[in-house]
N, CA, C and O atoms as a GROMACS GRO file, in nm:
protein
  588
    1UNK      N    1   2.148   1.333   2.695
    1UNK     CA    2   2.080   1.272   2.583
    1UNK      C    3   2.171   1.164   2.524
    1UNK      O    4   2.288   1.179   2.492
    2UNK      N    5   2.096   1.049   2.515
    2UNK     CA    6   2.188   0.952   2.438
    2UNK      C    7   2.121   0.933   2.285
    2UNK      O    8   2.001   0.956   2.269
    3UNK      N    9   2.197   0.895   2.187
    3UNK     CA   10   2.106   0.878   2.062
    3UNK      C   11   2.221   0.763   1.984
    3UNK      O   12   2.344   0.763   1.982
    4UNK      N   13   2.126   0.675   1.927
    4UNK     CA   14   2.238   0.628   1.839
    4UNK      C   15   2.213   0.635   1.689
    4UNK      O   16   2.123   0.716   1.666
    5UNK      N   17   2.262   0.579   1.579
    5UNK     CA   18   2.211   0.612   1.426
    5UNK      C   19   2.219   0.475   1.359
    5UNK      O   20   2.336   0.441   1.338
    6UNK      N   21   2.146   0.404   1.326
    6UNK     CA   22   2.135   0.314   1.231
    6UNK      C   23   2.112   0.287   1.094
    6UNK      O   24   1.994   0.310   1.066
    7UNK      N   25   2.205   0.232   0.959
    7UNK     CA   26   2.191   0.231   0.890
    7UNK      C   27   2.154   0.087   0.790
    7UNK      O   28   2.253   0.051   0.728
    8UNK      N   29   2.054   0.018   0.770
    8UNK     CA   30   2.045  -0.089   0.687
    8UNK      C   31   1.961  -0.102   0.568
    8UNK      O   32   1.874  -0.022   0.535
    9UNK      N   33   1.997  -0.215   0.503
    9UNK     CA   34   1.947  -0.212   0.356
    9UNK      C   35   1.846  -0.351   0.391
    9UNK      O   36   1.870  -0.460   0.444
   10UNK      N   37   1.711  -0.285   0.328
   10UNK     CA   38   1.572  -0.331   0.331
   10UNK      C   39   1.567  -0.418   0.204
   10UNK      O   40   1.647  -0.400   0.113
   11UNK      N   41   1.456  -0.527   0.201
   11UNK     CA   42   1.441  -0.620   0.110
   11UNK      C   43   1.236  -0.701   0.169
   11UNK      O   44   1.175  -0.732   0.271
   12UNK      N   45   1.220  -0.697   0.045
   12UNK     CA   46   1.087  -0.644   0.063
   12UNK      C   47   1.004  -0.764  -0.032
   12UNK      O   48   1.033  -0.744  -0.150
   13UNK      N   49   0.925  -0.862  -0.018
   13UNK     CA   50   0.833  -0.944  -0.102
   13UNK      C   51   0.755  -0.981  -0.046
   13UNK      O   52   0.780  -1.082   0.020
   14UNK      N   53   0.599  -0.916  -0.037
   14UNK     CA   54   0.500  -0.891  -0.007
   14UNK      C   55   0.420  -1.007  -0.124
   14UNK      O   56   0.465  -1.027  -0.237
   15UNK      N   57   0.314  -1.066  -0.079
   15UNK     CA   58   0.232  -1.169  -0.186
   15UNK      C   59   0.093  -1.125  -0.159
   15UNK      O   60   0.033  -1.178  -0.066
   16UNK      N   61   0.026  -1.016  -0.243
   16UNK     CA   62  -0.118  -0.988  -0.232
   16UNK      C   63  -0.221  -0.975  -0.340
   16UNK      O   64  -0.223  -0.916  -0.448
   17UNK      N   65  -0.302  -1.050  -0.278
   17UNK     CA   66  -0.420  -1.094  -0.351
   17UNK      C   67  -0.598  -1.016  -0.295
   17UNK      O   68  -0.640  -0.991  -0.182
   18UNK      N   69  -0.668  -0.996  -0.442
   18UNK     CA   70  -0.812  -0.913  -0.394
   18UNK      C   71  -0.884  -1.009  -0.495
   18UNK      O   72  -0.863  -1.029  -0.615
   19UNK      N   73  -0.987  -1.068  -0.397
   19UNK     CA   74  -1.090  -1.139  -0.496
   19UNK      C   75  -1.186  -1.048  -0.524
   19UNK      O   76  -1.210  -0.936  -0.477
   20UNK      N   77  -1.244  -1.121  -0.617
   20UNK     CA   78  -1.353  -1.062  -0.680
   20UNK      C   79  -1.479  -1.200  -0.753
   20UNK      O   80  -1.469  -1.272  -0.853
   21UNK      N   81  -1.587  -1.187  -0.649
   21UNK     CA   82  -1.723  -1.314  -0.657
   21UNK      C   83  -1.798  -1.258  -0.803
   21UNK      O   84  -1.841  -1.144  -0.823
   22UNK      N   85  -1.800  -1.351  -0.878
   22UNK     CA   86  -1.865  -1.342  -1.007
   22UNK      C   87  -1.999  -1.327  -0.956
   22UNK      O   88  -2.052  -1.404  -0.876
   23UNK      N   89  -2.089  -1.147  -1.044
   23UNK     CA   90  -2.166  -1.088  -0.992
   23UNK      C   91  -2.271  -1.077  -1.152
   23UNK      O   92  -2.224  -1.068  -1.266
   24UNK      N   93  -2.414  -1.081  -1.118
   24UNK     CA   94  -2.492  -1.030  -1.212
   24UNK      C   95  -2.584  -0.857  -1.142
   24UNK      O   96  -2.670  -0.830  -1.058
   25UNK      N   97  -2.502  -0.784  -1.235
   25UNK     CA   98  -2.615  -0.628  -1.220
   25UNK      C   99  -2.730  -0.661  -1.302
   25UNK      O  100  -2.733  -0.711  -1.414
   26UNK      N  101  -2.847  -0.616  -1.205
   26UNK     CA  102  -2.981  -0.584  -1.303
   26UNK      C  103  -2.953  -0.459  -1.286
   26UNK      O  104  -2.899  -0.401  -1.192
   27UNK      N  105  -3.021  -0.403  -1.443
   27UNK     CA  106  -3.065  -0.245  -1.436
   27UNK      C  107  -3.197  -0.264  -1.408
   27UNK      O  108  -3.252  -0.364  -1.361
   28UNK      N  109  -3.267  -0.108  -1.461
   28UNK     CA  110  -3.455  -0.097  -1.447
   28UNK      C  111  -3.494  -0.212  -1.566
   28UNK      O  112  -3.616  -0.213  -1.555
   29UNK      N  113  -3.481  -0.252  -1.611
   29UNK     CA  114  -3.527  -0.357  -1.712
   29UNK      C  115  -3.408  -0.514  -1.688
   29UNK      O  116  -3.296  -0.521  -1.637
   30UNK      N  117  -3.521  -0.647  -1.768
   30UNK     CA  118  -3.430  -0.741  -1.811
   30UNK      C  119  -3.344  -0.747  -1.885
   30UNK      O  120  -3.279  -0.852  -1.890
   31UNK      N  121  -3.323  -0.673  -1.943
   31UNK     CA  122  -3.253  -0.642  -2.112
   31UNK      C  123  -3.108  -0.594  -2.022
   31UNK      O  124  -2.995  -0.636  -2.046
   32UNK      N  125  -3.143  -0.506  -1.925
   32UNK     CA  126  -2.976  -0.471  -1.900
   32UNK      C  127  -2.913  -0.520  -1.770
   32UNK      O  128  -2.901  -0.450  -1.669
   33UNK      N  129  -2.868  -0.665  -1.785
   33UNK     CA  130  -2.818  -0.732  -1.737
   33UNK      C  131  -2.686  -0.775  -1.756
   33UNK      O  132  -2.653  -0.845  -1.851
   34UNK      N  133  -2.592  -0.729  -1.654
   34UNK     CA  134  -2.480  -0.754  -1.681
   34UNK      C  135  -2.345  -0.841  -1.579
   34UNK      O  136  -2.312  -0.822  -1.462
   35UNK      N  137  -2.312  -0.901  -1.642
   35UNK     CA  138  -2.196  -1.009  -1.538
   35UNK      C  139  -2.095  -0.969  -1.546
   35UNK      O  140  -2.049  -0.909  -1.643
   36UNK      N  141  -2.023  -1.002  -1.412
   36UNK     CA  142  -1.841  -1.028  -1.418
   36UNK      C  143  -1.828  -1.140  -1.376
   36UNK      O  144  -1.884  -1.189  -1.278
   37UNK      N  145  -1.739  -1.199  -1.458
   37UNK     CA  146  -1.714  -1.348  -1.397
   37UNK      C  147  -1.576  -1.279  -1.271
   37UNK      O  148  -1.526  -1.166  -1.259
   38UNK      N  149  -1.549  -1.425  -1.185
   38UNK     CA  150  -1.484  -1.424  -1.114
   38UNK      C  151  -1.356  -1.402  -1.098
   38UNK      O  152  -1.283  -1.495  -1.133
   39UNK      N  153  -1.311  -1.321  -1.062
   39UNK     CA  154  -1.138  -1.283  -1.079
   39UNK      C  155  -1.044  -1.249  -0.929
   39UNK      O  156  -1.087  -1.210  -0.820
   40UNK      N  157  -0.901  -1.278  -0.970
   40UNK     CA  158  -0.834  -1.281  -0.839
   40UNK      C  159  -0.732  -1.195  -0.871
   40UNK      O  160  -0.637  -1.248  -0.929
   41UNK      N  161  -0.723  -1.064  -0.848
   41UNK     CA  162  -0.638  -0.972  -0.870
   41UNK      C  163  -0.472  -1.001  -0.792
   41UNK      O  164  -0.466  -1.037  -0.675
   42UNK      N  165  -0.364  -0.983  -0.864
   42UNK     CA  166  -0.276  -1.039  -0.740
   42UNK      C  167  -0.195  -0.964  -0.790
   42UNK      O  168  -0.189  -0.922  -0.905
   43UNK      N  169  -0.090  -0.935  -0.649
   43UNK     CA  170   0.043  -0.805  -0.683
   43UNK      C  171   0.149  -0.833  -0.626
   43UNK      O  172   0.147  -0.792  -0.510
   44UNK      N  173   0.234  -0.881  -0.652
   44UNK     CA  174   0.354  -0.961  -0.628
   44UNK      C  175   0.433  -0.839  -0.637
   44UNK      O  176   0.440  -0.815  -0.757
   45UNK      N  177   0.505  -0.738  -0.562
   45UNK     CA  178   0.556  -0.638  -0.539
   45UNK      C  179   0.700  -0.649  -0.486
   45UNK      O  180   0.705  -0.690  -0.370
   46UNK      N  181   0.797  -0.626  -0.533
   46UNK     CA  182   0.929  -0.674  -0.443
   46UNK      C  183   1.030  -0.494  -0.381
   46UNK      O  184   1.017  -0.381  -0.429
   47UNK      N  185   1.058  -0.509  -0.345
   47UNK     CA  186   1.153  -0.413  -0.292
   47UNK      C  187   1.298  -0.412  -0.259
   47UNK      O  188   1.342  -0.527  -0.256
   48UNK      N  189   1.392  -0.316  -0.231
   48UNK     CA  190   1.512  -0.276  -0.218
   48UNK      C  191   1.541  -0.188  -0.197
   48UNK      O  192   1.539  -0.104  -0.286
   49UNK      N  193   1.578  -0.160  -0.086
   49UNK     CA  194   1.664  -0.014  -0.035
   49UNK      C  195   1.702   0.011   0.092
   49UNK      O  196   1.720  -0.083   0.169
   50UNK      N  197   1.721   0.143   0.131
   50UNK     CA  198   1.785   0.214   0.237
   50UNK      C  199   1.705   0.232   0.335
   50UNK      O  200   1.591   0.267   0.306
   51UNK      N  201   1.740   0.213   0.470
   51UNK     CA  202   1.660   0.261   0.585
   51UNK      C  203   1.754   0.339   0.648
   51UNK      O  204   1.869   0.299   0.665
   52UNK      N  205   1.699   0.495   0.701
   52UNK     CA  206   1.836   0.540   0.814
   52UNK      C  207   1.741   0.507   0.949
   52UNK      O  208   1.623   0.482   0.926
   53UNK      N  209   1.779   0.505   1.062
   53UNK     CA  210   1.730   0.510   1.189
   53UNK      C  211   1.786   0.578   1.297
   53UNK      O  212   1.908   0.579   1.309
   54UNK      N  213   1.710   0.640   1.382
   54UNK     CA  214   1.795   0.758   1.520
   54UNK      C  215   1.697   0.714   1.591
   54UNK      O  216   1.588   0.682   1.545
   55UNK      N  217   1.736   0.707   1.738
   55UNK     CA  218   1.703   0.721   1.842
   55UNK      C  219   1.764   0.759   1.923
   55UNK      O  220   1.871   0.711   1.961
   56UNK      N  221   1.698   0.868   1.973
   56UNK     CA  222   1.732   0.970   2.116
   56UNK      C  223   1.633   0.979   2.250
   56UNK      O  224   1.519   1.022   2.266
   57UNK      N  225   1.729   0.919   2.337
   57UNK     CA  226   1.689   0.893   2.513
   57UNK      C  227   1.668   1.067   2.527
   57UNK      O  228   1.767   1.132   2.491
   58UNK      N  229   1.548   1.147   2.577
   58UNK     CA  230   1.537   1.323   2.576
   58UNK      C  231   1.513   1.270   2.748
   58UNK      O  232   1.514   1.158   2.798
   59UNK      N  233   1.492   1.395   2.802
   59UNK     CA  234   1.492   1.428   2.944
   59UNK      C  235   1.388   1.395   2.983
   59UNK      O  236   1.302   1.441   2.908
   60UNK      N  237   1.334   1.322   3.083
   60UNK     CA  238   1.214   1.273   3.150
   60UNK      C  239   1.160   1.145   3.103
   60UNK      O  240   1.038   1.130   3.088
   61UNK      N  241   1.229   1.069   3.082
   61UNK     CA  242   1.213   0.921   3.035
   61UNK      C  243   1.145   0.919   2.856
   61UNK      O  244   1.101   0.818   2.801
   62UNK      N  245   1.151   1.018   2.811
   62UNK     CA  246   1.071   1.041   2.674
   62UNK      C  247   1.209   0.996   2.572
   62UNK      O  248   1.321   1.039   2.599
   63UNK      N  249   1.189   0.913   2.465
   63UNK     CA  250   1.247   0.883   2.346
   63UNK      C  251   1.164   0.919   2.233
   63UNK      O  252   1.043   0.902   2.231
   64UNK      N  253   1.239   0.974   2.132
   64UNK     CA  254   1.227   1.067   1.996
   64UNK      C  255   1.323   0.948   1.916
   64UNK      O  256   1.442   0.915   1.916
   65UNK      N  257   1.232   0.916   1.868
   65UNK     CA  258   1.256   0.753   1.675
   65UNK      C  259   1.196   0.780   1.572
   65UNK      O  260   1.090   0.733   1.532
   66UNK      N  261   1.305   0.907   1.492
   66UNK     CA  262   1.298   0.898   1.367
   66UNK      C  263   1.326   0.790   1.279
   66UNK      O  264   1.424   0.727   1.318
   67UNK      N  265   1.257   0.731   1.133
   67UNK     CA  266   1.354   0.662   1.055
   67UNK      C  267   1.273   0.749   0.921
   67UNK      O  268   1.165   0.808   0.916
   68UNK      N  269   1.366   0.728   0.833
   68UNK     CA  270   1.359   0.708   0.659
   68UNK      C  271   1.389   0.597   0.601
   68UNK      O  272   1.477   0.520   0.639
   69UNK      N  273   1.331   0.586   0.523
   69UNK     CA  274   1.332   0.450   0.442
   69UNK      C  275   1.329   0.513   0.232
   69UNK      O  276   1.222   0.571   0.211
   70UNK      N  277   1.374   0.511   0.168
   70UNK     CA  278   1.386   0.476   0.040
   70UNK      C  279   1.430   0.359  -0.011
   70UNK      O  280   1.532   0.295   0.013
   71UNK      N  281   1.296   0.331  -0.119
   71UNK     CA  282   1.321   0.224  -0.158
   71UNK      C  283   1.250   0.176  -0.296
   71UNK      O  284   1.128   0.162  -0.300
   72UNK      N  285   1.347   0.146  -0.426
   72UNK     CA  286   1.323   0.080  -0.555
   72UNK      C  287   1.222   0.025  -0.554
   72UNK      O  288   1.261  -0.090  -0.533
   73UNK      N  289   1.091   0.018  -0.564
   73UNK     CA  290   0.970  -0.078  -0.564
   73UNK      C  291   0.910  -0.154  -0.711
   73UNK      O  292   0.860  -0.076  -0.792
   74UNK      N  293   0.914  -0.309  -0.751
   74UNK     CA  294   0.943  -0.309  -0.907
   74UNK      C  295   0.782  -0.431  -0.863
   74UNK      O  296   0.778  -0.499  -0.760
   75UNK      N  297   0.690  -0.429  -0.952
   75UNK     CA  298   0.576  -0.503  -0.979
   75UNK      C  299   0.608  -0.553  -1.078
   75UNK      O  300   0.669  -0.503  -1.173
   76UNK      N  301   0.554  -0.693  -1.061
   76UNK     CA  302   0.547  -0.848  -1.138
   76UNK      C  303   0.456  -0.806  -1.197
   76UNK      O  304   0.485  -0.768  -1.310
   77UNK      N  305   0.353  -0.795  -1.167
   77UNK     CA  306   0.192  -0.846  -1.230
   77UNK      C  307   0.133  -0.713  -1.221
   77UNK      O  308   0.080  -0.673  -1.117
   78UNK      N  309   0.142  -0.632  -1.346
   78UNK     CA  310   0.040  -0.511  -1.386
   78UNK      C  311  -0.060  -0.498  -1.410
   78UNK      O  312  -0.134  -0.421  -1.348
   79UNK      N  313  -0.092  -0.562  -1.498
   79UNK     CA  314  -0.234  -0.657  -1.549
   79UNK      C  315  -0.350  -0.628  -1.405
   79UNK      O  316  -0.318  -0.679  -1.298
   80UNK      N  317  -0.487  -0.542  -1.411
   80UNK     CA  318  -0.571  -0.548  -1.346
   80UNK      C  319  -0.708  -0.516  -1.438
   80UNK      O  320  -0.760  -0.404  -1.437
   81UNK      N  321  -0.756  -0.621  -1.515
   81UNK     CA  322  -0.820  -0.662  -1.587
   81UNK      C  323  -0.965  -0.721  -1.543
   81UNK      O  324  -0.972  -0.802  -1.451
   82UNK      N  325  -1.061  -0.684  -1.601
   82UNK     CA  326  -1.176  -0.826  -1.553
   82UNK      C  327  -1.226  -0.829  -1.705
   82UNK      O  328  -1.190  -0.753  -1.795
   83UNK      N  329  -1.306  -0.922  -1.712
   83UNK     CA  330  -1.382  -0.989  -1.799
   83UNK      C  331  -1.567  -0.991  -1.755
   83UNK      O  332  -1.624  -1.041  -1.657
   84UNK      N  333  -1.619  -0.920  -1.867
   84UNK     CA  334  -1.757  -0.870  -1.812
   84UNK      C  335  -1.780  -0.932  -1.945
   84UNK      O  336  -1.710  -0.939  -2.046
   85UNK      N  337  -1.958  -0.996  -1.900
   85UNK     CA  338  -2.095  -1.022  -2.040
   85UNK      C  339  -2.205  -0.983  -2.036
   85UNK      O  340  -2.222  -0.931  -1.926
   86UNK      N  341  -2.317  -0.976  -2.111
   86UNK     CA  342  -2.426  -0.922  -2.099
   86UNK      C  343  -2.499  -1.058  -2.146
   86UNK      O  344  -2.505  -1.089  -2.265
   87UNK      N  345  -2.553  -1.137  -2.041
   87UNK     CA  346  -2.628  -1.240  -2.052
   87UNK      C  347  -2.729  -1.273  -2.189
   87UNK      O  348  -2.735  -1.368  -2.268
   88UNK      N  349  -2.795  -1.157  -2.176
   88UNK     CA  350  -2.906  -1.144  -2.282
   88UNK      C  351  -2.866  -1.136  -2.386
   88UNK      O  352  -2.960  -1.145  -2.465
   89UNK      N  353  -2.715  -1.113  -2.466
   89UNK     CA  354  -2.688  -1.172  -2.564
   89UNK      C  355  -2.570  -1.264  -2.555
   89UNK      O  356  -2.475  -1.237  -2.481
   90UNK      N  357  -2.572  -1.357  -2.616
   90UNK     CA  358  -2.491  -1.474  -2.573
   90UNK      C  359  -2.363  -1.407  -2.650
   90UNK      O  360  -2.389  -1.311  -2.723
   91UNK      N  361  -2.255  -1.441  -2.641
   91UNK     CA  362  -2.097  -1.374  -2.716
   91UNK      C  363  -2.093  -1.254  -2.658
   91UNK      O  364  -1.981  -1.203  -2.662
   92UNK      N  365  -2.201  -1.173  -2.590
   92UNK     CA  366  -2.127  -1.055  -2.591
   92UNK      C  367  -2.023  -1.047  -2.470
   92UNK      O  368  -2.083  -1.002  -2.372
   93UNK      N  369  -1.914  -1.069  -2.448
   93UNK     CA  370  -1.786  -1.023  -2.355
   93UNK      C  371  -1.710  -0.946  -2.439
   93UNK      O  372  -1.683  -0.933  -2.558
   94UNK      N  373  -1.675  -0.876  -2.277
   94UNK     CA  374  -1.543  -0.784  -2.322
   94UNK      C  375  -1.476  -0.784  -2.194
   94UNK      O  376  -1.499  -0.845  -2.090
   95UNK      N  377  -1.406  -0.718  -2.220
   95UNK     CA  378  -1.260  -0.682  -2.097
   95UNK      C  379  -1.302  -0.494  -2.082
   95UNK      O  380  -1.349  -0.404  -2.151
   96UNK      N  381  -1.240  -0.521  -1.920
   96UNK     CA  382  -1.224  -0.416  -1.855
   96UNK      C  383  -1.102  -0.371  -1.816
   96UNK      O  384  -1.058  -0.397  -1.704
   97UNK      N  385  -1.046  -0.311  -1.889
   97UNK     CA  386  -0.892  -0.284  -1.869
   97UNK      C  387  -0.932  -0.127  -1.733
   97UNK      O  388  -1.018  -0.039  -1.740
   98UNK      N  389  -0.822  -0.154  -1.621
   98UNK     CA  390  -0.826  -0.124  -1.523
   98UNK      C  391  -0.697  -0.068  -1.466
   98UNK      O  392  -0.594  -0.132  -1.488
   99UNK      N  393  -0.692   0.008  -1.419
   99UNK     CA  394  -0.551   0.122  -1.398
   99UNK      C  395  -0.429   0.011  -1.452
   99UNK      O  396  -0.473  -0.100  -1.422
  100UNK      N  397  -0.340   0.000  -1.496
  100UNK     CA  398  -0.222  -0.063  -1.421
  100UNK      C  399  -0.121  -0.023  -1.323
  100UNK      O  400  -0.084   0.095  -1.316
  101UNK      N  401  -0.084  -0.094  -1.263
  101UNK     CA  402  -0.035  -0.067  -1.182
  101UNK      C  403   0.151  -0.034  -1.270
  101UNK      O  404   0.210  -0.077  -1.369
  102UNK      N  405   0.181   0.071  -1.150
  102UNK     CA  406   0.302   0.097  -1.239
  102UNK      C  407   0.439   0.012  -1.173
  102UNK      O  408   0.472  -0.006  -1.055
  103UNK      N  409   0.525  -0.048  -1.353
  103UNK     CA  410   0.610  -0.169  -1.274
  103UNK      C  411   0.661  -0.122  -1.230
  103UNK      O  412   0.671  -0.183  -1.124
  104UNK      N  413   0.752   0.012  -1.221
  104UNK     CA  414   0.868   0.067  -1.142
  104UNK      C  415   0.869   0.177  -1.061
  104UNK      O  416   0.867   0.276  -1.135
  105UNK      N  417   0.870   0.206  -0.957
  105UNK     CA  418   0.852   0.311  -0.857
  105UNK      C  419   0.919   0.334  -0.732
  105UNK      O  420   0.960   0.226  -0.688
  106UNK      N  421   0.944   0.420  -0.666
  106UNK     CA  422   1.019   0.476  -0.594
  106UNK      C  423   0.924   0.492  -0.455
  106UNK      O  424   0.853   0.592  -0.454
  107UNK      N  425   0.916   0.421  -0.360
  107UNK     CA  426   0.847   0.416  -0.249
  107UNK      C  427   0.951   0.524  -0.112
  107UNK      O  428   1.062   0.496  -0.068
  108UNK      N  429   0.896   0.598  -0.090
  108UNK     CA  430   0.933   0.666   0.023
  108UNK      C  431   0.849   0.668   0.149
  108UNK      O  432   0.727   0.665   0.134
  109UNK      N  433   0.901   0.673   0.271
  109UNK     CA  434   0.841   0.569   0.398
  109UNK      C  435   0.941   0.704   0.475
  109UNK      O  436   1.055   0.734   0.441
  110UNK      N  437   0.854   0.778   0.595
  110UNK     CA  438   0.907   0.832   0.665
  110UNK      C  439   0.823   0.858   0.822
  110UNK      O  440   0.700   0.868   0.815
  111UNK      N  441   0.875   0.868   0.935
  111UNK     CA  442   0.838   0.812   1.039
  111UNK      C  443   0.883   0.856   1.168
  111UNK      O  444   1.006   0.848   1.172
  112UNK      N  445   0.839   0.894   1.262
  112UNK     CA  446   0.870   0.969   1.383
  112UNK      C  447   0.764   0.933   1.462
  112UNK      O  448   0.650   0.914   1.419
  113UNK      N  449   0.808   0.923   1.606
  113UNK     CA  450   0.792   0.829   1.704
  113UNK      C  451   0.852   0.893   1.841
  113UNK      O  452   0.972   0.898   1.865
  114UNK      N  453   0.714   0.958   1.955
  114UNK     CA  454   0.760   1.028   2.064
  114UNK      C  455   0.702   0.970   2.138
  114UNK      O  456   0.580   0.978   2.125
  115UNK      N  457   0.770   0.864   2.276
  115UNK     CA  458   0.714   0.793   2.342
  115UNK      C  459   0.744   0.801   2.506
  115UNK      O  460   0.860   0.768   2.532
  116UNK      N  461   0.691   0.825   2.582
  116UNK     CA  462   0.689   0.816   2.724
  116UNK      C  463   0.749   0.660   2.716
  116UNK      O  464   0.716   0.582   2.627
  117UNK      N  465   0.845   0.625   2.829
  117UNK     CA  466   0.873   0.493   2.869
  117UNK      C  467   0.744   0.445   2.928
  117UNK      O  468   0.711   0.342   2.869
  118UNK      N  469   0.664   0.476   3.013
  118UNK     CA  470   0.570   0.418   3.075
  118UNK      C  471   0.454   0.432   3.045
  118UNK      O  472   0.385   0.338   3.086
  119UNK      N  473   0.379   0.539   2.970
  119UNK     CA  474   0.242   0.453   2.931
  119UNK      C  475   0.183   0.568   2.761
  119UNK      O  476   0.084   0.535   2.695
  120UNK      N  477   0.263   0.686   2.729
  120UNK     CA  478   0.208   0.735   2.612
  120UNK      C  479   0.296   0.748   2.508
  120UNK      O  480   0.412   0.787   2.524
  121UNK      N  481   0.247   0.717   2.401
  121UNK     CA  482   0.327   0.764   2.256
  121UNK      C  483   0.235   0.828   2.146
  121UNK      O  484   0.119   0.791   2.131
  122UNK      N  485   0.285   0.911   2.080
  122UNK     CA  486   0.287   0.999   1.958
  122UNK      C  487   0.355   0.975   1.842
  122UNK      O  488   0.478   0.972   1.839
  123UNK      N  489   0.290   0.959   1.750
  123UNK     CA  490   0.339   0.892   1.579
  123UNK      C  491   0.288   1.011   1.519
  123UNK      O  492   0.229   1.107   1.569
  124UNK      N  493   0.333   0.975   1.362
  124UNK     CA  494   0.324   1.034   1.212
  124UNK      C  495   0.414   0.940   1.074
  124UNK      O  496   0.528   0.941   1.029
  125UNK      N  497   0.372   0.916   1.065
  125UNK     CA  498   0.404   0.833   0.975
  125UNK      C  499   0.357   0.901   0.774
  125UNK      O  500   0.246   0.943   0.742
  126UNK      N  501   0.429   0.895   0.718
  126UNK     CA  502   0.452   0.945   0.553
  126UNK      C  503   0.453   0.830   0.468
  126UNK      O  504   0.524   0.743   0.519
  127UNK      N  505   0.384   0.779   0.316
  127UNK     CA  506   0.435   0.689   0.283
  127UNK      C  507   0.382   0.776   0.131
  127UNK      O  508   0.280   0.829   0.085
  128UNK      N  509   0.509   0.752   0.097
  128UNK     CA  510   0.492   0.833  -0.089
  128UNK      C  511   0.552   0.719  -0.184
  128UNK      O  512   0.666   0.676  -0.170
  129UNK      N  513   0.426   0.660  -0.320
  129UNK     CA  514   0.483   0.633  -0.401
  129UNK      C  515   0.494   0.729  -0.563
  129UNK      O  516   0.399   0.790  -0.613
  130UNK      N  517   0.643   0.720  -0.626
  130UNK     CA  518   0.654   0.805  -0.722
  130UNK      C  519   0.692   0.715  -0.845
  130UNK      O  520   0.780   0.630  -0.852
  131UNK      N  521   0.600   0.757  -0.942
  131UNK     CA  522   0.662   0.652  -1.045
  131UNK      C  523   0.609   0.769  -1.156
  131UNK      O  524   0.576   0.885  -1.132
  132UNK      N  525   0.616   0.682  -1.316
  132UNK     CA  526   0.639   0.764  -1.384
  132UNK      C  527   0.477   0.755  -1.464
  132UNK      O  528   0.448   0.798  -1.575
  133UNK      N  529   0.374   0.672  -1.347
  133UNK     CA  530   0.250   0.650  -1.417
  133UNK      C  531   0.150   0.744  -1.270
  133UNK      O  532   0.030   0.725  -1.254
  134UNK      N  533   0.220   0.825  -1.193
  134UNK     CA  534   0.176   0.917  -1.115
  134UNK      C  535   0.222   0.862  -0.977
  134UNK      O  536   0.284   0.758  -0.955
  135UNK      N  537   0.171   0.966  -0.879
  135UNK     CA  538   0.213   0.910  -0.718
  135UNK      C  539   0.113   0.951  -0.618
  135UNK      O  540   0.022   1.034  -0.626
  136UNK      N  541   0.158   0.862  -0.508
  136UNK     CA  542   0.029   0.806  -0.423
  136UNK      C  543   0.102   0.869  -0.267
  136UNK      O  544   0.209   0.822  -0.230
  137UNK      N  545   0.050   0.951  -0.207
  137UNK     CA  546   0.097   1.023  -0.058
  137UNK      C  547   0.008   1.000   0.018
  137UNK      O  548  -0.081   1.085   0.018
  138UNK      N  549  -0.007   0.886   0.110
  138UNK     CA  550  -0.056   0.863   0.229
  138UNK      C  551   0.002   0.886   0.391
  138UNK      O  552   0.120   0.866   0.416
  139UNK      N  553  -0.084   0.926   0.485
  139UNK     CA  554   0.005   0.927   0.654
  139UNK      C  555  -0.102   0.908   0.716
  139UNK      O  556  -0.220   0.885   0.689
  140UNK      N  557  -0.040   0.922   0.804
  140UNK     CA  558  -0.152   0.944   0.963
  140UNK      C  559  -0.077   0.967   1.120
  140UNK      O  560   0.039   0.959   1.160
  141UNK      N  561  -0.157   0.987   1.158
  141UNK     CA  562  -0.135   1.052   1.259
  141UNK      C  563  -0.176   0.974   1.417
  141UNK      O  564  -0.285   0.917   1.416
  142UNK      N  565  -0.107   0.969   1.531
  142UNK     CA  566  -0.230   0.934   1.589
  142UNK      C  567  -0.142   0.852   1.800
  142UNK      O  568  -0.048   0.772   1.801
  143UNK      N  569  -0.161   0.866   1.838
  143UNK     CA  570  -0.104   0.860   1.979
  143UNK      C  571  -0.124   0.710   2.042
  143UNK      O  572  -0.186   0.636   1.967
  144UNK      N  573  -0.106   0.684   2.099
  144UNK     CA  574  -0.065   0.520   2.179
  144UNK      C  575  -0.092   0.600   2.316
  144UNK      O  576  -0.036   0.706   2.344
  145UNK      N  577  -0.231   0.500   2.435
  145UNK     CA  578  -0.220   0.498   2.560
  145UNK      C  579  -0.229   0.361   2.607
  145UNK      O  580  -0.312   0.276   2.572
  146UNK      N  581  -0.119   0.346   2.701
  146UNK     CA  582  -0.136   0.209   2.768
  146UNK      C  583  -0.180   0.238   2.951
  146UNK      O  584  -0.150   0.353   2.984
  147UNK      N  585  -0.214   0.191   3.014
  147UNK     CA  586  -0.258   0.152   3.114
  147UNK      C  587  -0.259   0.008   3.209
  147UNK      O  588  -0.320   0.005   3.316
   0.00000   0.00000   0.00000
């Protein structure tokens, strides 16, 4: 078995944006009619931290690639807001205040990787964010065939 261990420091600025097409709801009547004007949600997200990495050559051409990753995750732009009216009376707007997003959080990223040299692989992948406005645990699962 051969394996080696890698250690580097990650740096992370991601630029994402979710539109949103200015929409009129009808209800069962004219009277309840309601708009959102147009908005462009955007999350300017930066990062910093640790990655470890292993890889081990196992018996029969199969390699086993773990990594971990921790990492400081700090948001620019919290603010996820829209602006809604009700046509049928003119002035009426208001705001829709909408989760914020939390500025400071702790992103954890974990990852394993079992691959035939020549045509199959096996993943799992972990991604946890922890902050102090709650946390978010996503993975999946799922195999690679080539041919």
């Amino acid at each position: 078995m051969v394996a080696y261990l890698a250690l580097a420091m990650v740096w992370a600025l991601p630029l994402l944006a979710i539109g949103l097409v200015e929409r009129r709801r009808i209800g069962r009547s004219a009277l309840s009619v309601l708009g959102f004007s147009g908005k462009t949600a955007t999350s300017v997200p930066t990062s910093l931290g640790l990655q470890f990495d292993r890889a081990a050559i196992l018996d029969g051409g199969w390699t086993l690639a773990p990594y971990f990753r921790a990492a400081w995750l700090h948001e620019w732009d919290t603010a996820r807001n829209i602006t809604a009216n009700l046509p049928v009376a003119p002035g009426a707007v208001f705001t829709v205040a909408g989760t914020p997003a939390a500025r400071n959080a702790a992103r954890l990223t974990g990852s394993v990787k079992l691959a035939q040299a020549t045509n199959i692989a096996f993943y799992a992948n972990v991604v946890a964010d922890v902050s102090a406005h709650g946390q978010a645990v996503g993975g999946n699962l799922g195999f690679t065939l080539s041919w």
